[in-house]
mmCIF file of the N, C-alpha and C atoms, coordinates in Angstrom:
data_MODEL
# 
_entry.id   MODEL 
# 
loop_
_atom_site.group_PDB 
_atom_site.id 
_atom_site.type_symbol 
_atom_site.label_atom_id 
_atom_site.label_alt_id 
_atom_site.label_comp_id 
_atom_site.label_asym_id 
_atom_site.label_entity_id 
_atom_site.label_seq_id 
_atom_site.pdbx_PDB_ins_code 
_atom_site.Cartn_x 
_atom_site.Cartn_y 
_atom_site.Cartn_z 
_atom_site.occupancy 
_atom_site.B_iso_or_equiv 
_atom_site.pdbx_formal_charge 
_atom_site.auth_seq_id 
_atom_site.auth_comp_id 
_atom_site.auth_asym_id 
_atom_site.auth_atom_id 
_atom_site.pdbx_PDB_model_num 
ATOM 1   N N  . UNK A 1 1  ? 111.530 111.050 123.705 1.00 0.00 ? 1  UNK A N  1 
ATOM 2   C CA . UNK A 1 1  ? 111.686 112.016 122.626 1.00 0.00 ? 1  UNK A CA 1 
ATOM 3   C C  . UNK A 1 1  ? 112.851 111.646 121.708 1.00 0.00 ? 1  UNK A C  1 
ATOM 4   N N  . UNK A 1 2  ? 113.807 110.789 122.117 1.00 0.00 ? 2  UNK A N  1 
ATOM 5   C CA . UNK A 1 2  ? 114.784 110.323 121.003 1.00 0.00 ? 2  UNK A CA 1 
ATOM 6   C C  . UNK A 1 2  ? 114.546 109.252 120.349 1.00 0.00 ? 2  UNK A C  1 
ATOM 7   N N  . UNK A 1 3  ? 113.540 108.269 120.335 1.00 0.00 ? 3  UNK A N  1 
ATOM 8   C CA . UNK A 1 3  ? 113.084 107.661 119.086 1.00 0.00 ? 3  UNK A CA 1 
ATOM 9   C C  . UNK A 1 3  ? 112.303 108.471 118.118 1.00 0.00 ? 3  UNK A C  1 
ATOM 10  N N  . UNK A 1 4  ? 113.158 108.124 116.967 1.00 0.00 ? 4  UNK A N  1 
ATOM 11  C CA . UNK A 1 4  ? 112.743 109.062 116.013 1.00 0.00 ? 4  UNK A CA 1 
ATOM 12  C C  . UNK A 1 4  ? 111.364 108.463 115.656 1.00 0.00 ? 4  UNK A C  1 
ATOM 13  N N  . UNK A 1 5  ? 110.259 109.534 115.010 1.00 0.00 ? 5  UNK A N  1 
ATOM 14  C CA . UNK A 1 5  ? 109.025 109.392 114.722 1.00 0.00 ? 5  UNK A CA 1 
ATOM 15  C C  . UNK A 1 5  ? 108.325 110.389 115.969 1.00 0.00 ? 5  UNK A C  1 
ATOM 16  N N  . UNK A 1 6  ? 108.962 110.609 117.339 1.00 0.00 ? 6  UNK A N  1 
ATOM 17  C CA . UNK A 1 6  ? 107.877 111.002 118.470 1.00 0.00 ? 6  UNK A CA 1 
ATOM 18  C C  . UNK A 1 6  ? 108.101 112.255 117.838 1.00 0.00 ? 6  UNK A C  1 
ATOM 19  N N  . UNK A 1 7  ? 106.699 113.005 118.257 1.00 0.00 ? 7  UNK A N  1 
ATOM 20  C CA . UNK A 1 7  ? 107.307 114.468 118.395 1.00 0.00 ? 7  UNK A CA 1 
ATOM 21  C C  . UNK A 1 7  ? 106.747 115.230 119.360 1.00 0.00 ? 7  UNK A C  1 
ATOM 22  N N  . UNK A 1 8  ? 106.334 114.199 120.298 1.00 0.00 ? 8  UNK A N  1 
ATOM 23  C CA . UNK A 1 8  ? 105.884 115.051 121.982 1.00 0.00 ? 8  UNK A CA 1 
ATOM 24  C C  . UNK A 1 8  ? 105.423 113.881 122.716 1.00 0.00 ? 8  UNK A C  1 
ATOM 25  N N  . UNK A 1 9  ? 105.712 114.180 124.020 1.00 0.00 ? 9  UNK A N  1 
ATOM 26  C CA . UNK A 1 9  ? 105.325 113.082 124.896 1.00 0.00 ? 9  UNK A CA 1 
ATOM 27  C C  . UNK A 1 9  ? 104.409 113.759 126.016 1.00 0.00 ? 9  UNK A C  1 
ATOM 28  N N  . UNK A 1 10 ? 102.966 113.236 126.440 1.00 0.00 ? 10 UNK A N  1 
ATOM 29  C CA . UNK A 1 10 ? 102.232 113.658 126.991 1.00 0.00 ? 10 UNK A CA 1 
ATOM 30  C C  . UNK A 1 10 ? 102.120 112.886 128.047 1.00 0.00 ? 10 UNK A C  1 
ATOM 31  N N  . UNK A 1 11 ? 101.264 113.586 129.313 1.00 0.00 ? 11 UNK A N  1 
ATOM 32  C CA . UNK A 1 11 ? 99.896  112.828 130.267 1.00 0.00 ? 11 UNK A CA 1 
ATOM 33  C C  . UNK A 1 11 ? 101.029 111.529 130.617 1.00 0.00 ? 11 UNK A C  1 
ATOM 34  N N  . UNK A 1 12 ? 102.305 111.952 131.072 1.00 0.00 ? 12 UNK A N  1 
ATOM 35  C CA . UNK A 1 12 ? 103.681 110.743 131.445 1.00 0.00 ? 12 UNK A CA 1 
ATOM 36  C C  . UNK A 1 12 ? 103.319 110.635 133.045 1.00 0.00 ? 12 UNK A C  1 
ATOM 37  N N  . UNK A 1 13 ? 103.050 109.630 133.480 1.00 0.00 ? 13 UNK A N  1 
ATOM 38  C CA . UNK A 1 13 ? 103.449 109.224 134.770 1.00 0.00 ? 13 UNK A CA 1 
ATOM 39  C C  . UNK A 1 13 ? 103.992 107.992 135.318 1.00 0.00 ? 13 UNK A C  1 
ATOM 40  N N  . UNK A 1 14 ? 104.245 107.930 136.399 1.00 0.00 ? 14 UNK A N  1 
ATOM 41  C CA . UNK A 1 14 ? 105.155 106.986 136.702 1.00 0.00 ? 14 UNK A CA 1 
ATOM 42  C C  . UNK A 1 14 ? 104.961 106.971 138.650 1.00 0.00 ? 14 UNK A C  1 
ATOM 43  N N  . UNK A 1 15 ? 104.461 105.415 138.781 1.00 0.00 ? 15 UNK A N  1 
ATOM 44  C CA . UNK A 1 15 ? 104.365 105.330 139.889 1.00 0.00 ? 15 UNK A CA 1 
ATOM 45  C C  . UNK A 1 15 ? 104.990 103.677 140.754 1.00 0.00 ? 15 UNK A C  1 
ATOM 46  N N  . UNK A 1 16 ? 105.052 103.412 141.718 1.00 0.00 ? 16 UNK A N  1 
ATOM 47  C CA . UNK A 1 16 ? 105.228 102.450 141.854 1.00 0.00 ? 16 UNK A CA 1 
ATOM 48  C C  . UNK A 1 16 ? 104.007 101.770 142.723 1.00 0.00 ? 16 UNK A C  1 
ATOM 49  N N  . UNK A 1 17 ? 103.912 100.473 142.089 1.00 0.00 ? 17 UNK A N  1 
ATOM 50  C CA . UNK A 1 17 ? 103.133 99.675  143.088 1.00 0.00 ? 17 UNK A CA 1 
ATOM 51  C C  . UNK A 1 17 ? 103.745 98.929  144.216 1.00 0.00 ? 17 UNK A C  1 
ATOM 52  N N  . UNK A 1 18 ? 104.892 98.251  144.294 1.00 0.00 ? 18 UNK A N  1 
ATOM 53  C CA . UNK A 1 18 ? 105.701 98.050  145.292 1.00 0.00 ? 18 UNK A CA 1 
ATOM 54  C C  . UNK A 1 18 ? 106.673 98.679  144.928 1.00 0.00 ? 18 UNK A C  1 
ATOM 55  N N  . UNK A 1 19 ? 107.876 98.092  145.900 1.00 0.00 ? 19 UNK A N  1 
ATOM 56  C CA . UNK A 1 19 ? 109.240 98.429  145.802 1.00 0.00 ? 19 UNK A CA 1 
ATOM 57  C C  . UNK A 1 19 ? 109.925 97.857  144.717 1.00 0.00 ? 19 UNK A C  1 
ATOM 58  N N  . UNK A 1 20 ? 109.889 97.029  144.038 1.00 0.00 ? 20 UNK A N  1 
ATOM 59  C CA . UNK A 1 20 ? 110.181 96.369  142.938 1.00 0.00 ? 20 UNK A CA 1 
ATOM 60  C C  . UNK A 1 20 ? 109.534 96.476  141.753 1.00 0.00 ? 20 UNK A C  1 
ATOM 61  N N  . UNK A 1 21 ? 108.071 96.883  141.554 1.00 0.00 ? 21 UNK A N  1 
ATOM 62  C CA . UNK A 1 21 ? 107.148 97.265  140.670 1.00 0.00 ? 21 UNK A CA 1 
ATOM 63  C C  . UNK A 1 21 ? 107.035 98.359  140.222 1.00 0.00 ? 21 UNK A C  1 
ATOM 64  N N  . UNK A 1 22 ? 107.020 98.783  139.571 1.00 0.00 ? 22 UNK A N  1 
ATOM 65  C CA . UNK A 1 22 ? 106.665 100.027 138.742 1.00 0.00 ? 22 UNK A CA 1 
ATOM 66  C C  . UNK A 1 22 ? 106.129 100.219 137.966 1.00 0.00 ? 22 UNK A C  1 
ATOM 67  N N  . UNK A 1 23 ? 105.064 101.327 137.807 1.00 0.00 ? 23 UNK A N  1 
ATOM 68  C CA . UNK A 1 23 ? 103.992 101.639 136.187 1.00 0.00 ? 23 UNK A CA 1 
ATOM 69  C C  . UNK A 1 23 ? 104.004 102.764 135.855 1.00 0.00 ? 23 UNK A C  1 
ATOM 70  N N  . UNK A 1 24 ? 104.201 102.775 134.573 1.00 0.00 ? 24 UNK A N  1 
ATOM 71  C CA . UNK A 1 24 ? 104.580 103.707 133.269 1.00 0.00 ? 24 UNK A CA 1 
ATOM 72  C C  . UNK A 1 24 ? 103.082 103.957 132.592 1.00 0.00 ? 24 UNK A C  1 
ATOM 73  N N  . UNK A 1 25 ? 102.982 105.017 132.508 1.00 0.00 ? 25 UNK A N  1 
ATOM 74  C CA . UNK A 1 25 ? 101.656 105.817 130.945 1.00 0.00 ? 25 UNK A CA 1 
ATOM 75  C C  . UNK A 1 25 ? 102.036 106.606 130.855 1.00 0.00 ? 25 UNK A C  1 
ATOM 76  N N  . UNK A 1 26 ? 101.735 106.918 129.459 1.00 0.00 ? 26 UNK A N  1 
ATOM 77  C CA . UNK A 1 26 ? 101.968 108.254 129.075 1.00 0.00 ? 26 UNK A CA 1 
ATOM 78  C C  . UNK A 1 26 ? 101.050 108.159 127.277 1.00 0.00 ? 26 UNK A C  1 
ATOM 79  N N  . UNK A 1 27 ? 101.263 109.321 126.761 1.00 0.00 ? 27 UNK A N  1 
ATOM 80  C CA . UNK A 1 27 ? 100.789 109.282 125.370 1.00 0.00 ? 27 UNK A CA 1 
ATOM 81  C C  . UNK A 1 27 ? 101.939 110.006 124.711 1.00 0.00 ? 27 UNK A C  1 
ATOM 82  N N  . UNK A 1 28 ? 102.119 109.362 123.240 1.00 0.00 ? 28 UNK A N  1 
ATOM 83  C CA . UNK A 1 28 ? 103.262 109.801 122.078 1.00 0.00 ? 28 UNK A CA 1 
ATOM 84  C C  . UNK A 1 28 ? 102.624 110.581 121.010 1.00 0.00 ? 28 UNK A C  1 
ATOM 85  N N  . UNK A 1 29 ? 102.691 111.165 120.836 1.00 0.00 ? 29 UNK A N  1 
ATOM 86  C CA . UNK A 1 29 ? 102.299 112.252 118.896 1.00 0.00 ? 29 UNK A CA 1 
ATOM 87  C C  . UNK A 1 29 ? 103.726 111.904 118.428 1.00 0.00 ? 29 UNK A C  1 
ATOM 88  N N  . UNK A 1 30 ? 102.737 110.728 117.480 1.00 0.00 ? 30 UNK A N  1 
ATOM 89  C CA . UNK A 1 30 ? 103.816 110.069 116.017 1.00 0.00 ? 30 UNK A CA 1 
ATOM 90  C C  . UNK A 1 30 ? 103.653 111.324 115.279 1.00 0.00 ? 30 UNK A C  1 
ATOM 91  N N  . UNK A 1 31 ? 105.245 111.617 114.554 1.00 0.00 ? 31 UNK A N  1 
ATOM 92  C CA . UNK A 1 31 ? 104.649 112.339 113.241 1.00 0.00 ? 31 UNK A CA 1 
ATOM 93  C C  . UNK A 1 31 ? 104.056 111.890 112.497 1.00 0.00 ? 31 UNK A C  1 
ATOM 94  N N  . UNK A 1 32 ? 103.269 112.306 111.335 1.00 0.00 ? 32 UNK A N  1 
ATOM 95  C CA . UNK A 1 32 ? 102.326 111.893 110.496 1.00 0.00 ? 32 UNK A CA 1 
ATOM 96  C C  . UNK A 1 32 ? 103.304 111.410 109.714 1.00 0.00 ? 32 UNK A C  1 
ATOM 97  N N  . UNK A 1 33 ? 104.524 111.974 109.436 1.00 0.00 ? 33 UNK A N  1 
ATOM 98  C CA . UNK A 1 33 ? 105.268 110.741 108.223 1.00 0.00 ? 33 UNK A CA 1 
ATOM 99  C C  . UNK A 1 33 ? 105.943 109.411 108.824 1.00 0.00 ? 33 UNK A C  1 
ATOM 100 N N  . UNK A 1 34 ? 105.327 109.256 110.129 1.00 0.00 ? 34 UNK A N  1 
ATOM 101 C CA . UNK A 1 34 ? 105.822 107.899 110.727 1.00 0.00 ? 34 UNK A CA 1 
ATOM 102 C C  . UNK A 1 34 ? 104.442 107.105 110.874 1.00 0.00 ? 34 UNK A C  1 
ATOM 103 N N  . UNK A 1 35 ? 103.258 107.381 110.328 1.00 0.00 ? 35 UNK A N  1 
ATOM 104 C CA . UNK A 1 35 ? 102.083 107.315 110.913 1.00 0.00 ? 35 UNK A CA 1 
ATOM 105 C C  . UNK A 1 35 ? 101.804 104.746 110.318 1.00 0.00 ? 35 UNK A C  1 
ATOM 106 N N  . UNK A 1 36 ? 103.030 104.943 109.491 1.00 0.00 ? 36 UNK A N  1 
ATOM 107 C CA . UNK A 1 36 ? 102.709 103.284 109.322 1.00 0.00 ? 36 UNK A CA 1 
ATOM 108 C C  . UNK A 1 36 ? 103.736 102.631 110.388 1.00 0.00 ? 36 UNK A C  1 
ATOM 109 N N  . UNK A 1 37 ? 104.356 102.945 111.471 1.00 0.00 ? 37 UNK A N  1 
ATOM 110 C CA . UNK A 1 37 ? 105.796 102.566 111.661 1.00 0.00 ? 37 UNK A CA 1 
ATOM 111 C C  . UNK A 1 37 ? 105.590 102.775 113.566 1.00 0.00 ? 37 UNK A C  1 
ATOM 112 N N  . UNK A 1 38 ? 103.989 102.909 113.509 1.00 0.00 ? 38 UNK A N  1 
ATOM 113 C CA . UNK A 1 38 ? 103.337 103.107 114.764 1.00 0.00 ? 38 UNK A CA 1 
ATOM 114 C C  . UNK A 1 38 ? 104.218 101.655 115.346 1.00 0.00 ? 38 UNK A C  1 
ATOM 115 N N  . UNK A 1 39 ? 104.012 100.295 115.371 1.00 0.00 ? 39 UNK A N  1 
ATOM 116 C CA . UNK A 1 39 ? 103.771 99.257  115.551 1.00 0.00 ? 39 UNK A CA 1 
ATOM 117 C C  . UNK A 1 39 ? 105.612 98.886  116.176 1.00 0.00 ? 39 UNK A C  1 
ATOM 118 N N  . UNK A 1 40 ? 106.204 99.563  115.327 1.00 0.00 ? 40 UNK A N  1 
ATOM 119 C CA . UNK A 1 40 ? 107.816 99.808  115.325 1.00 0.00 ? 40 UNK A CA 1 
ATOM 120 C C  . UNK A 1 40 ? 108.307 100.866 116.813 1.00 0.00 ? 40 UNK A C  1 
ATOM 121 N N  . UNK A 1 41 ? 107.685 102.206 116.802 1.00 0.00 ? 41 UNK A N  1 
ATOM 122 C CA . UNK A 1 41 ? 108.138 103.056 117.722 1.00 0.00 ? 41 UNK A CA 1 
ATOM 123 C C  . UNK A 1 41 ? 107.394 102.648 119.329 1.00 0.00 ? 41 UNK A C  1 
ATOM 124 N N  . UNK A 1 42 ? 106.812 102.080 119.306 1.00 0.00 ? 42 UNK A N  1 
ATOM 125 C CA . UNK A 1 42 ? 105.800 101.317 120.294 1.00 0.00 ? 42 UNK A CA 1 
ATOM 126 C C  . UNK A 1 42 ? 106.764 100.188 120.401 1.00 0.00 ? 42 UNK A C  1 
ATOM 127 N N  . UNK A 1 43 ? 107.676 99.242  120.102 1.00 0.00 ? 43 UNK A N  1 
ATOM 128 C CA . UNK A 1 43 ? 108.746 98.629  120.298 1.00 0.00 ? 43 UNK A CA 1 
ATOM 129 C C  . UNK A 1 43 ? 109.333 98.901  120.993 1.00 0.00 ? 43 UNK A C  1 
ATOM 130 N N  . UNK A 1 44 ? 109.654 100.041 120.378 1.00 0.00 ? 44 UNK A N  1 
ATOM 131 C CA . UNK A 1 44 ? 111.714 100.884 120.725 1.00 0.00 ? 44 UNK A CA 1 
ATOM 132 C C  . UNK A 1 44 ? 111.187 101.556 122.011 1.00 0.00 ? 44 UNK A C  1 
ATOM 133 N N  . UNK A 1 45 ? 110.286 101.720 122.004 1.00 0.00 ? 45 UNK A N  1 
ATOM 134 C CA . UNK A 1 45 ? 110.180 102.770 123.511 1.00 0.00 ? 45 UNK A CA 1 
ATOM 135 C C  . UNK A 1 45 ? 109.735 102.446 124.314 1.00 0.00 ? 45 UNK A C  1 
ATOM 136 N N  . UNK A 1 46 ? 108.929 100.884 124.488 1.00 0.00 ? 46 UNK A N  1 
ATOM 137 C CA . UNK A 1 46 ? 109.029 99.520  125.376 1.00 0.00 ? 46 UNK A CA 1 
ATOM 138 C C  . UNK A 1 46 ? 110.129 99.082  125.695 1.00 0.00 ? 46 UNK A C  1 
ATOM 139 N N  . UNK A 1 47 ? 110.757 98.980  124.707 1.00 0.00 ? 47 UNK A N  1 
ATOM 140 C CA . UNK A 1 47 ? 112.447 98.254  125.058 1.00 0.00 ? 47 UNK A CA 1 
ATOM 141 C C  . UNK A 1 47 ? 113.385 99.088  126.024 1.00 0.00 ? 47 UNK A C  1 
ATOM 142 N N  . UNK A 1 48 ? 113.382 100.754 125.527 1.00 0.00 ? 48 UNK A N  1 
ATOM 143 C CA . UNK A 1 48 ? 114.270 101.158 126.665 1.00 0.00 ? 48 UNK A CA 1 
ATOM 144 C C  . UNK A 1 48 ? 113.401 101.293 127.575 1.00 0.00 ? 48 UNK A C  1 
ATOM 145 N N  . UNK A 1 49 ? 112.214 101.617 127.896 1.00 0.00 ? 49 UNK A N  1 
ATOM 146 C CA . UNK A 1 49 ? 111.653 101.823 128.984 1.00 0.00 ? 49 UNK A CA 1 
ATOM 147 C C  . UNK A 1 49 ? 112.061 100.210 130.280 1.00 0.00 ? 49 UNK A C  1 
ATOM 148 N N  . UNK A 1 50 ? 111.815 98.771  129.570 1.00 0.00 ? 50 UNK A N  1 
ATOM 149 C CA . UNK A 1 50 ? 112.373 98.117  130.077 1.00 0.00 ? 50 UNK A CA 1 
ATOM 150 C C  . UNK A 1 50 ? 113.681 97.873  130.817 1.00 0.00 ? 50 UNK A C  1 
ATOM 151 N N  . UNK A 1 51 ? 114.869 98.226  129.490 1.00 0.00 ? 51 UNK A N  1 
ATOM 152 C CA . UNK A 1 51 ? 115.907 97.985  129.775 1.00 0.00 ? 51 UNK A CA 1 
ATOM 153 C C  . UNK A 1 51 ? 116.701 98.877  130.784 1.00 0.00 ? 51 UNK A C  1 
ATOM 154 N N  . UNK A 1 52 ? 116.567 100.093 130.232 1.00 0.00 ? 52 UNK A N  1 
ATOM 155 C CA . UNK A 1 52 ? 117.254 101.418 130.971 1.00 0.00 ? 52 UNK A CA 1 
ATOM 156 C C  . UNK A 1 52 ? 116.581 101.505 132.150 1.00 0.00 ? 52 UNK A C  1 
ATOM 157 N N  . UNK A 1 53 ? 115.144 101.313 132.426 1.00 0.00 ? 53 UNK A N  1 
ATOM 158 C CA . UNK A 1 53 ? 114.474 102.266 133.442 1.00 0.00 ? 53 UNK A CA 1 
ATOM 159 C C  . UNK A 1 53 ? 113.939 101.381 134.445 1.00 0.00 ? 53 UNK A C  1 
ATOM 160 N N  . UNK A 1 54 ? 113.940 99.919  133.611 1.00 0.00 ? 54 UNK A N  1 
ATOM 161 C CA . UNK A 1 54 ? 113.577 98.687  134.722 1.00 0.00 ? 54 UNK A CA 1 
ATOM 162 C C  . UNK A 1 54 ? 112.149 99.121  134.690 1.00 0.00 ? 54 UNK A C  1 
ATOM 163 N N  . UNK A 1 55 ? 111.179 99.676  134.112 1.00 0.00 ? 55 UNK A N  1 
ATOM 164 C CA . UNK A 1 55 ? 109.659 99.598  133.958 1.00 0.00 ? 55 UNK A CA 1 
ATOM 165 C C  . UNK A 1 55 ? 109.367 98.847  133.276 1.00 0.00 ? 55 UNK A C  1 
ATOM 166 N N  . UNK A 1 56 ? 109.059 97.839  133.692 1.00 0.00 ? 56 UNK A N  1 
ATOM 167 C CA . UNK A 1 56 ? 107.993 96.731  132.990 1.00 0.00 ? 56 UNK A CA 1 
ATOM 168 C C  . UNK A 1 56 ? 106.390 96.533  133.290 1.00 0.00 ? 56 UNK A C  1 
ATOM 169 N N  . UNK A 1 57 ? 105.572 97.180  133.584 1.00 0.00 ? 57 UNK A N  1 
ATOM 170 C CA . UNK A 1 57 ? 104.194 97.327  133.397 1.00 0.00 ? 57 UNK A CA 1 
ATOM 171 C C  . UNK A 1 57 ? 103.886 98.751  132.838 1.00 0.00 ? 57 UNK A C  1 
ATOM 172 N N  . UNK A 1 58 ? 103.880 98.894  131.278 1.00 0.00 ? 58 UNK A N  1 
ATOM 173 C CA . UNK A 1 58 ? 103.786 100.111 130.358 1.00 0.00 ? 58 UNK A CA 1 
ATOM 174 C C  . UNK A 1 58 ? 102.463 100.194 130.257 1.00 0.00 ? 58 UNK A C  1 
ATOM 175 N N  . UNK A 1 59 ? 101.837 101.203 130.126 1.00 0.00 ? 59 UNK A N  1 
ATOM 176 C CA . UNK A 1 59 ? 100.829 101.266 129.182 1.00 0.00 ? 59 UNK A CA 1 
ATOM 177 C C  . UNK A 1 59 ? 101.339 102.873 128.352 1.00 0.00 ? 59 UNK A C  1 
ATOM 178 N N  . UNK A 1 60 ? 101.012 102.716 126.640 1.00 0.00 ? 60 UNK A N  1 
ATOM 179 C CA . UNK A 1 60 ? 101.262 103.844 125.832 1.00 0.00 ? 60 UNK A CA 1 
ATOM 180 C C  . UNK A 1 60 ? 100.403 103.855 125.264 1.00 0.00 ? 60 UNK A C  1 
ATOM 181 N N  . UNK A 1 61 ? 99.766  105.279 124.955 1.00 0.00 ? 61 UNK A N  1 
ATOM 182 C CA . UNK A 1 61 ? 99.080  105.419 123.917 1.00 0.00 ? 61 UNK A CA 1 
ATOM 183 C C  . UNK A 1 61 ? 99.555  106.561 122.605 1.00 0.00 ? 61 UNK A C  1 
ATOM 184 N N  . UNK A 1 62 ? 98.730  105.876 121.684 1.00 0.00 ? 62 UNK A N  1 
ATOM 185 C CA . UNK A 1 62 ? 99.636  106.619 120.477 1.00 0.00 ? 62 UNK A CA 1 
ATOM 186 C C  . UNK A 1 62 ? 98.727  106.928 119.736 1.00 0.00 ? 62 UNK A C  1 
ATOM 187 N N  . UNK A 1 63 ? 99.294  108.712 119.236 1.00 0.00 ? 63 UNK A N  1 
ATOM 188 C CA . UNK A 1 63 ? 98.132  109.461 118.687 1.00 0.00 ? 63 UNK A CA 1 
ATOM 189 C C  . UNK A 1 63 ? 98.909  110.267 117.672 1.00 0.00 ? 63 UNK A C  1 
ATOM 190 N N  . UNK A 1 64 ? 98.387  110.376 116.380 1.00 0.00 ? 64 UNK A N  1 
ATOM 191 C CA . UNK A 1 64 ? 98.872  111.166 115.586 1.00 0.00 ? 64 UNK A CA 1 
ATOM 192 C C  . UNK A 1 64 ? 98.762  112.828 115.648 1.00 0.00 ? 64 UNK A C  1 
ATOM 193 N N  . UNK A 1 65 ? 99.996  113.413 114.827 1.00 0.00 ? 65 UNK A N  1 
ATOM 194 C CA . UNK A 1 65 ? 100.155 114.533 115.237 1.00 0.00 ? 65 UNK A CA 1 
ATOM 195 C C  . UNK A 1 65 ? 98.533  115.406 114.249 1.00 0.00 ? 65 UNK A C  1 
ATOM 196 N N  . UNK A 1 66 ? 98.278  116.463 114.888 1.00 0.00 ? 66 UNK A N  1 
ATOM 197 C CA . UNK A 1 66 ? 97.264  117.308 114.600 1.00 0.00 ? 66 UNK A CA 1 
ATOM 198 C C  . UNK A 1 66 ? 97.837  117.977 113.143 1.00 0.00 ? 66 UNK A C  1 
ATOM 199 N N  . UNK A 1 67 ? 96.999  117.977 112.391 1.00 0.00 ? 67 UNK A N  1 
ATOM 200 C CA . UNK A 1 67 ? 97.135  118.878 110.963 1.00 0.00 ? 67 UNK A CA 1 
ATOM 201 C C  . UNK A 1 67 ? 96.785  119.989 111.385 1.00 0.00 ? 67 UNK A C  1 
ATOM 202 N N  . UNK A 1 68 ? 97.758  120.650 110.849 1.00 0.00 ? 68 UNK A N  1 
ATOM 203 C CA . UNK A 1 68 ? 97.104  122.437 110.895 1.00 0.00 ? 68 UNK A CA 1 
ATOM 204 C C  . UNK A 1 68 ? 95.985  122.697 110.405 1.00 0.00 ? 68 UNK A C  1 
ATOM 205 N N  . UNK A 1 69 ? 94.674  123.345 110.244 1.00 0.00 ? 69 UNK A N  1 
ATOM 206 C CA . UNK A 1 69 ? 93.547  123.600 110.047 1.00 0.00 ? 69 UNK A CA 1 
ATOM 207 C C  . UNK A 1 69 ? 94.404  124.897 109.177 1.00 0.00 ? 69 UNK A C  1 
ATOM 208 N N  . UNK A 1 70 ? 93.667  124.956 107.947 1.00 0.00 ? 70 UNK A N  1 
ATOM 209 C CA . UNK A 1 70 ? 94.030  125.659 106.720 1.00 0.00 ? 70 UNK A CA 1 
ATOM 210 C C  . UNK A 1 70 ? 92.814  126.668 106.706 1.00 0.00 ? 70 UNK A C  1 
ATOM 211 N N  . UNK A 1 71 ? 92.998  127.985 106.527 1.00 0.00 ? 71 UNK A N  1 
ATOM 212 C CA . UNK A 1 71 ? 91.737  129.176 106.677 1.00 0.00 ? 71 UNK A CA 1 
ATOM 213 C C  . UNK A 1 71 ? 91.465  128.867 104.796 1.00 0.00 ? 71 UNK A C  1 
ATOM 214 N N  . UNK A 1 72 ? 90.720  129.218 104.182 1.00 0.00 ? 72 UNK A N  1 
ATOM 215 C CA . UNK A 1 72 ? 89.828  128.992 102.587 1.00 0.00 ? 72 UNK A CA 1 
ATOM 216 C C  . UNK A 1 72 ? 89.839  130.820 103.002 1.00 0.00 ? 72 UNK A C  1 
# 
């Protein structure tokens, strides 16, 4: 949630396959005004997930945030 662009983190788990292994999923809601910069926040949140957390087998998925449905 502190790379800027997320604005919710979903469906997060985290398990290990050995003692040394570990696997990461989860899903991100980019804001829509980050919606070109996908390619960028999918970086930054590989990198600490690596660095800080020692998870290196990620999988993320990335989904834009929902528009409000407008009543006519």
């Amino acid at each position: 949630m502190r790379v800027d662009g997320v604005a919710e983190v979903h469906d997060l788990h985290v398990w290990s396959i050995s003692n040394d292994k570990h696997s990461f999923t989860c899903h991100l809601i980019i804001k829509n005004s980050q919606n070109g910069k996908q390619q960028e926040i999918l970086k930054e949140v590989d990198s600490i997930l690596r660095n800080q957390y020692e998870l290196n087998h990620n999988t993320i998925q990335i989904e834009l945030e929902s528009i409000p449905e407008t009543s006519e």
